[in-house]
N, C-alpha and C positions, 0 to 999 in steps of 0.2 A: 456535451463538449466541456464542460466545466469538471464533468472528473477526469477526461483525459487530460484536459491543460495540467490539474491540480498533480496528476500521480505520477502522469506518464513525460510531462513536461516538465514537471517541479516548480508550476508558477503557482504561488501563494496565492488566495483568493483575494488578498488586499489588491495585488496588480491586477487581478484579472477584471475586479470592478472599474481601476483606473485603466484602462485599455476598453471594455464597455463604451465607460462614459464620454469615449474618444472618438466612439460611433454613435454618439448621442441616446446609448440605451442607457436610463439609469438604474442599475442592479447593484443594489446595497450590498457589502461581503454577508450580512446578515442572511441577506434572503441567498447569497450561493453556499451559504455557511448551513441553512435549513435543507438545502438542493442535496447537499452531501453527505447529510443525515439521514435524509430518507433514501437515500441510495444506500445506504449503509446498514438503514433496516431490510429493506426488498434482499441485499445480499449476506445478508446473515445465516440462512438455511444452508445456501451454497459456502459458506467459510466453515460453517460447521461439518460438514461432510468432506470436507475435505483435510481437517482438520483430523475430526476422528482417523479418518485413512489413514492418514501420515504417522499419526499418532499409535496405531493399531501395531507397527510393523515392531520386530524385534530389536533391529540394527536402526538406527537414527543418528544424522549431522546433523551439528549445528553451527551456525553462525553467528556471531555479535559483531555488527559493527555500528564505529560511532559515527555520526553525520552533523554537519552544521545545518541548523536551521534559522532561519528568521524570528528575531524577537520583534513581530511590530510594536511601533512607538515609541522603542528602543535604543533601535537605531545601531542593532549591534546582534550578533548571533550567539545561538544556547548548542551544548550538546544534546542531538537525540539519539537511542537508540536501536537499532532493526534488526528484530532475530530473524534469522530466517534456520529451519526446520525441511530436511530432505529424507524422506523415507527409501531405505537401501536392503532389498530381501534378498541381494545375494547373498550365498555362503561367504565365510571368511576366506579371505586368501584366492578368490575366484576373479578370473582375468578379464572375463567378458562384461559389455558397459554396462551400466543401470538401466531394466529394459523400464519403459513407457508404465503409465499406469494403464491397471486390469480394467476392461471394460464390462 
């Protein structure tokens, strides 16, 4: 639950501890901060293969954009930024959509 709130929610782990602690569970951002980590090792195999894929193809999009995030203790927001990367094997000039990846 703690990486969907963190990724898919965009709640910071500082709230998620102070929401926790509102259910009387006490969860340090540390110990959701270690939770995120080792999520992060177990999905490393899987960011790599997908990565290479993407990566593989000849024709590639890209993205930058900027995003506000939270500086805690701050008390004020930083720019971050998000590439995102879309692997595209159609011919050039070809009308039909980007099909799915090969299974």
């Amino acid at each position: 639950m703690c990486l969907v709130s963190k990724y898919s929610d965009y709640l910071p782990l500082y709230r998620q501890s102070e929401i926790y602690a509102r259910e009387g569970v006490d969860l340090d951002r540390s110990t959701l901060a270690d939770w995120v980590g080792a999520a992060i090792c177990l999905l490393t195999p899987l960011v790599n293969r997908v990565r290479d894929h993407v990566l593989a193809a000849s024709k590639l999009h890209a993205d930058d954009t900027p995003i506000p995030v939270l500086a805690p203790g701050m008390g004020k927001t930083k720019t971050a930024r998000l590439w995102t990367y879309v692997r595209d094997d159609r011919p050039a000039g070809e009308q039909m959509p980007r099909r799915s990846i090969d299974r």
